[in-house]
Chimera marker file (.cmm) of the C-alpha trace (Angstrom):
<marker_set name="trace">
<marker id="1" x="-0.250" y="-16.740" z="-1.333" r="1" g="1" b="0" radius="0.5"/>
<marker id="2" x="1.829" y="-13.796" z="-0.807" r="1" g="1" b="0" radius="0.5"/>
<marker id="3" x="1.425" y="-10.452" z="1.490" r="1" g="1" b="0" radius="0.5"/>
<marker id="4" x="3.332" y="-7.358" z="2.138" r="1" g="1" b="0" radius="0.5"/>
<marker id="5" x="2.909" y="-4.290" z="4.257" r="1" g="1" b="0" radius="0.5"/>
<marker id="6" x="3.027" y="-1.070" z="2.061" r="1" g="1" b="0" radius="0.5"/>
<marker id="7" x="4.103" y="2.427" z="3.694" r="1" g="1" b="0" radius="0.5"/>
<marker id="8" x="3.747" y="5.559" z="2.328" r="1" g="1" b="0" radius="0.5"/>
<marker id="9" x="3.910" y="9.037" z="2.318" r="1" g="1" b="0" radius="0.5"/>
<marker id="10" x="1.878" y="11.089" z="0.779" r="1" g="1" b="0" radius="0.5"/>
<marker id="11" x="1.829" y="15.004" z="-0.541" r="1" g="1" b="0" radius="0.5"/>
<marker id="12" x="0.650" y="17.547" z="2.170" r="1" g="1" b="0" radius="0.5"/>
<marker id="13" x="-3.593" y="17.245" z="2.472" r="1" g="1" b="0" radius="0.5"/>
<marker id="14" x="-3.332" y="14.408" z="0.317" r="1" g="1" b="0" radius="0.5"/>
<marker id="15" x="-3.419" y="11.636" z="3.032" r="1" g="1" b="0" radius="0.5"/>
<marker id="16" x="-7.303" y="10.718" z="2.506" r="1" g="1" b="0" radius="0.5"/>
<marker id="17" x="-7.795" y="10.895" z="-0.867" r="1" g="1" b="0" radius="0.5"/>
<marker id="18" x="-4.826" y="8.335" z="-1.238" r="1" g="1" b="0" radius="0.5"/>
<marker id="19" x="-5.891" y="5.849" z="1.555" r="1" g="1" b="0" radius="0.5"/>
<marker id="20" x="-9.745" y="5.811" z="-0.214" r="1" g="1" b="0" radius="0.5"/>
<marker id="21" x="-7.840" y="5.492" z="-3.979" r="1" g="1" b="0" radius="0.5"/>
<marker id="22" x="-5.600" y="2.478" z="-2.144" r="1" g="1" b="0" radius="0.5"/>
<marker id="23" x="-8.372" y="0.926" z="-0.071" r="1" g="1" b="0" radius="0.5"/>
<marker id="24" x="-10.303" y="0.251" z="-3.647" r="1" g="1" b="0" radius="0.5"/>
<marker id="25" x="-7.437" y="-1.654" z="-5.335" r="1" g="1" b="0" radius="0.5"/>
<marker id="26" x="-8.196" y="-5.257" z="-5.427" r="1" g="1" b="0" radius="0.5"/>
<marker id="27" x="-5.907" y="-7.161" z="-3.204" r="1" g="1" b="0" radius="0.5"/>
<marker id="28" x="-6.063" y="-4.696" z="-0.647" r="1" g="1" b="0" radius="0.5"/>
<marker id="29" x="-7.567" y="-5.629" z="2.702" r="1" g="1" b="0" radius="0.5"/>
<marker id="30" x="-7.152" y="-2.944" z="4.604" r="1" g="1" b="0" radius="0.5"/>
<marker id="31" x="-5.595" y="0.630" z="4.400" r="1" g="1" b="0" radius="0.5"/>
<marker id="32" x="-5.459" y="3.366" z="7.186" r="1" g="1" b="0" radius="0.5"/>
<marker id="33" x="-3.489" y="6.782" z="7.934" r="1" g="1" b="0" radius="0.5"/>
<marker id="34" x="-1.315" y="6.721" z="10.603" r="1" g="1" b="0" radius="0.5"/>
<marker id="35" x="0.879" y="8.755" z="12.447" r="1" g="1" b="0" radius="0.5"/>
<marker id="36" x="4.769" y="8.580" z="12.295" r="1" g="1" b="0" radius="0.5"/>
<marker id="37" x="7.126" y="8.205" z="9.627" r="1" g="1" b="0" radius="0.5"/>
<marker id="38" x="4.422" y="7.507" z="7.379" r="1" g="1" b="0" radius="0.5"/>
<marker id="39" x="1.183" y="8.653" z="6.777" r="1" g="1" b="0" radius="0.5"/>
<marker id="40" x="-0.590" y="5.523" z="5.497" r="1" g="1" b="0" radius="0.5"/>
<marker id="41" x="-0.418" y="1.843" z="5.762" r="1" g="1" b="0" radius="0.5"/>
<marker id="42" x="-1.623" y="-0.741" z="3.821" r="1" g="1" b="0" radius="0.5"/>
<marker id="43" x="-1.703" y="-4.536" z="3.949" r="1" g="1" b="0" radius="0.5"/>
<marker id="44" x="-2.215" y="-6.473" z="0.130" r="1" g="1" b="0" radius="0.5"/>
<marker id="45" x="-2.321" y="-9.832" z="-0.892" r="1" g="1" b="0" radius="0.5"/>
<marker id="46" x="-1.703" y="-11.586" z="-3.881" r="1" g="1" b="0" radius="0.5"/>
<marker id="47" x="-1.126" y="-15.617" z="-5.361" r="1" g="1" b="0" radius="0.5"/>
<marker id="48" x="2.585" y="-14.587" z="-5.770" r="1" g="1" b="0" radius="0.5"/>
<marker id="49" x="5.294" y="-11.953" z="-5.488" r="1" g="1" b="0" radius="0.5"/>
<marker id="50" x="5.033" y="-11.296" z="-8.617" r="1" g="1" b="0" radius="0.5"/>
<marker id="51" x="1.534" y="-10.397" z="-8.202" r="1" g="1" b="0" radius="0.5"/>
<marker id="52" x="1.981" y="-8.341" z="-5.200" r="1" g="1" b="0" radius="0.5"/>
<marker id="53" x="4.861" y="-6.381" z="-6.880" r="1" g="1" b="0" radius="0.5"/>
<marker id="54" x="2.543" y="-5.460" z="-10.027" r="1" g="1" b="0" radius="0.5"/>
<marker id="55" x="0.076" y="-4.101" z="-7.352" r="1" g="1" b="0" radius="0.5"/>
<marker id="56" x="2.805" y="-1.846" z="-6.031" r="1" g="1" b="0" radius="0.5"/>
<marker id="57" x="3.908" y="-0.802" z="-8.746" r="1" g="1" b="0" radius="0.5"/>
<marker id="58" x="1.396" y="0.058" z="-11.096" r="1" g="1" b="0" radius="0.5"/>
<marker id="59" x="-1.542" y="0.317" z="-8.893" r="1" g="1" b="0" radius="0.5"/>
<marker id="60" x="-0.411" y="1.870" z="-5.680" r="1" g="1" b="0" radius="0.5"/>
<marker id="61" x="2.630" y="4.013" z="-6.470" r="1" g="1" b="0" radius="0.5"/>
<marker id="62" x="0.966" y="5.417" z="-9.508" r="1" g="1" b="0" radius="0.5"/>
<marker id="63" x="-1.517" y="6.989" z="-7.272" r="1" g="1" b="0" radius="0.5"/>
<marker id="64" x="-1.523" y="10.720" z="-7.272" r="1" g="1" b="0" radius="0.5"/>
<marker id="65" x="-0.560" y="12.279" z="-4.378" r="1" g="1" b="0" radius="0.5"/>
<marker id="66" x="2.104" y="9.300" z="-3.182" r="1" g="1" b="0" radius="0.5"/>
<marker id="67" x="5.577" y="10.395" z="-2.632" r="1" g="1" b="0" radius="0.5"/>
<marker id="68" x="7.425" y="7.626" z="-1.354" r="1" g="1" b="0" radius="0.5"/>
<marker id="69" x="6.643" y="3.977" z="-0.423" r="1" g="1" b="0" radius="0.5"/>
<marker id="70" x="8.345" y="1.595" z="1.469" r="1" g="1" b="0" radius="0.5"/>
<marker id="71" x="6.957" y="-2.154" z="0.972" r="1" g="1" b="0" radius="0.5"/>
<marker id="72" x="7.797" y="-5.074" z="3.611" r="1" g="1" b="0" radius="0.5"/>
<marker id="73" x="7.023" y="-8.598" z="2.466" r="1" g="1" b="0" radius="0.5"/>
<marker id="74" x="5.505" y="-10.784" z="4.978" r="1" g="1" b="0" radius="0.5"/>
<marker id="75" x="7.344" y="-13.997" z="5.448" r="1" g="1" b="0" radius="0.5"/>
<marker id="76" x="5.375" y="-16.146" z="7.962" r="1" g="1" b="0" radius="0.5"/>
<marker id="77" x="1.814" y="-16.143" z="7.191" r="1" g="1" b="0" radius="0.5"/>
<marker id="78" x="-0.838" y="-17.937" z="9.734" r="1" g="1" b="0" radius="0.5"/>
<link id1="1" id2="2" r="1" g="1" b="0" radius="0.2"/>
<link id1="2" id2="3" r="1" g="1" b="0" radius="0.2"/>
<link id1="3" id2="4" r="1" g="1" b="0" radius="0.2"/>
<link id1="4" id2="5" r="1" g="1" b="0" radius="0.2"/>
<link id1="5" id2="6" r="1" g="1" b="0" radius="0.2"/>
<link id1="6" id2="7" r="1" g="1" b="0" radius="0.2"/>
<link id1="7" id2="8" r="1" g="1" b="0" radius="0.2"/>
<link id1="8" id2="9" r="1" g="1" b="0" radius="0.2"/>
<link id1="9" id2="10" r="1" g="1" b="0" radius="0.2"/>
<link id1="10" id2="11" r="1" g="1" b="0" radius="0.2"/>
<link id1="11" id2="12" r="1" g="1" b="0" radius="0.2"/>
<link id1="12" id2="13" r="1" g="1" b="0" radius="0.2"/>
<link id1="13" id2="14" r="1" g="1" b="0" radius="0.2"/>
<link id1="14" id2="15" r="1" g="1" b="0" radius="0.2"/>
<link id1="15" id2="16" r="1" g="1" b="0" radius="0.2"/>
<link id1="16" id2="17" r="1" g="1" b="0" radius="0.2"/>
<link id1="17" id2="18" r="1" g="1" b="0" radius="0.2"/>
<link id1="18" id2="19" r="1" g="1" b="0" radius="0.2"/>
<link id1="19" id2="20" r="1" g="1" b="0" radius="0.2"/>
<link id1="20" id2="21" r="1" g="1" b="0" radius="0.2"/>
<link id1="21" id2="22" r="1" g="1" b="0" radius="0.2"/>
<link id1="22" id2="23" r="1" g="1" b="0" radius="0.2"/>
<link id1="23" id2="24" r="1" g="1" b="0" radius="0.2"/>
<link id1="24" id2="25" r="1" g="1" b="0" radius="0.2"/>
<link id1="25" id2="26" r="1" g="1" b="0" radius="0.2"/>
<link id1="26" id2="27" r="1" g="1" b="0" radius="0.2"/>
<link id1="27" id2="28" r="1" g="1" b="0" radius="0.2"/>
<link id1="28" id2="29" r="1" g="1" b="0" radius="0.2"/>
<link id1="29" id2="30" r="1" g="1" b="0" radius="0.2"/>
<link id1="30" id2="31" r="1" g="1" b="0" radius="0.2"/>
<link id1="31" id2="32" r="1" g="1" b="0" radius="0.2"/>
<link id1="32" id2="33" r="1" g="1" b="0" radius="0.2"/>
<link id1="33" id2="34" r="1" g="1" b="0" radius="0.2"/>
<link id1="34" id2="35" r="1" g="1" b="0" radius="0.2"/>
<link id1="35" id2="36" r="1" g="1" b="0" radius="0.2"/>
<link id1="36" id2="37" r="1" g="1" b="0" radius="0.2"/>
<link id1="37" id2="38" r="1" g="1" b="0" radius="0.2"/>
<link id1="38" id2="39" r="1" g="1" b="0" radius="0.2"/>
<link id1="39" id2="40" r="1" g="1" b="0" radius="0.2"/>
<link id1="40" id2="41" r="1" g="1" b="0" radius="0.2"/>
<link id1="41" id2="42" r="1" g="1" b="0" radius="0.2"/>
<link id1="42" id2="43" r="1" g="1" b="0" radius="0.2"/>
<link id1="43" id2="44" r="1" g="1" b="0" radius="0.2"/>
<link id1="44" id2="45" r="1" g="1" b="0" radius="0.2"/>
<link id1="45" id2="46" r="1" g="1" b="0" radius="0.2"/>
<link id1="46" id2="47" r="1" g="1" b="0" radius="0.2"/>
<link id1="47" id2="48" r="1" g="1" b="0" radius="0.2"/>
<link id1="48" id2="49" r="1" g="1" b="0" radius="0.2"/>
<link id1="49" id2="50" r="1" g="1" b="0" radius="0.2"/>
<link id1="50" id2="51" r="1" g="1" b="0" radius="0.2"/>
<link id1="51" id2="52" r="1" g="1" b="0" radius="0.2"/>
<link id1="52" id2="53" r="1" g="1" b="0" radius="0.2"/>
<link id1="53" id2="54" r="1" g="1" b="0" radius="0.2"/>
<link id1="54" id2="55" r="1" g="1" b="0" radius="0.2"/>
<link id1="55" id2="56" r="1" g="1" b="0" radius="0.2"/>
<link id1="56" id2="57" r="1" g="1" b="0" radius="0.2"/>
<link id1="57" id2="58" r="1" g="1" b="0" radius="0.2"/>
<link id1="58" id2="59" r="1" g="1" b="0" radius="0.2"/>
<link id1="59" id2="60" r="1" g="1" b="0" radius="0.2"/>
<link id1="60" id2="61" r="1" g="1" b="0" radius="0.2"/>
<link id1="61" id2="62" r="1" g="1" b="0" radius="0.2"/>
<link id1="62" id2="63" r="1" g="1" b="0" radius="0.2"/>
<link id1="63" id2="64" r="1" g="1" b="0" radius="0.2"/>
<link id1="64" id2="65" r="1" g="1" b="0" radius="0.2"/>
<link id1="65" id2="66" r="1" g="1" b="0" radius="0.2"/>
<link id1="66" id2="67" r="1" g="1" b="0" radius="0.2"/>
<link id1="67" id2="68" r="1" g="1" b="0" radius="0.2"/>
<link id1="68" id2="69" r="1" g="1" b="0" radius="0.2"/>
<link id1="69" id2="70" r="1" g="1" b="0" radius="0.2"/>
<link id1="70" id2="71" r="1" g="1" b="0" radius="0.2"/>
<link id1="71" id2="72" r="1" g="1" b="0" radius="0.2"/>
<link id1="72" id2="73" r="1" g="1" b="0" radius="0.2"/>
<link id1="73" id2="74" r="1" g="1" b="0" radius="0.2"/>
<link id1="74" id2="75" r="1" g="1" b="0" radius="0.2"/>
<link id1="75" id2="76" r="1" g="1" b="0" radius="0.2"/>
<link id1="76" id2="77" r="1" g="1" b="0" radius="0.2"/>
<link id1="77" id2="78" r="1" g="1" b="0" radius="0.2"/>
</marker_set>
C-alpha cells in the first residue's frame, strides 16, 4: 500500500466545491480546508505509487478550480 498527503490551492471561493469534488474520489479518506499556505488537504491511498500518482494526476489536479498542488508521499506507514 501506498499514501501521500496532497496540498492545494485553490481559485478564490472555490475552496468547498473542490474539497466536496476531492473528498468523492475513490482512494481518498479524508479531505478538509485549512488555513495557511494551502487551502485544502487531502490524505489518498492506493496499492502502489503508481496508483496514487494516477489519482493525482488525473483525478485531483484535473479538478476545476485547483491551482497548484503540492503532493508528499508517506514513507512509514503504521
Amino acid at each position: 500500500m501506498a499514501a501521500a498527503y496532497v496540498l492545494a490551492n485553490t481559485a478564490p471561493g472555490k475552496a468547498g466545491d473542490v474539497r466536496k469534488k476531492i473528498a468523492d474520489i475513490p482512494g481518498v479518506k479524508s479531505a478538509h480546508a485549512v488555513t495557511g499556505a494551502y487551502d485544502l488537504i487531502a490524505y489518498i491511498e492506493g496499492g502502489d505509487i503508481s496508483e496514487l500518482g494516477n489519482t493525482i494526476v488525473s483525478k485531483i489536479q484535473s479538478i476545476d478550480g485547483i491551482a497548484q498542488t503540492m503532493t508528499s508521499v508517506v514513507v512509514e506507514l503504521p
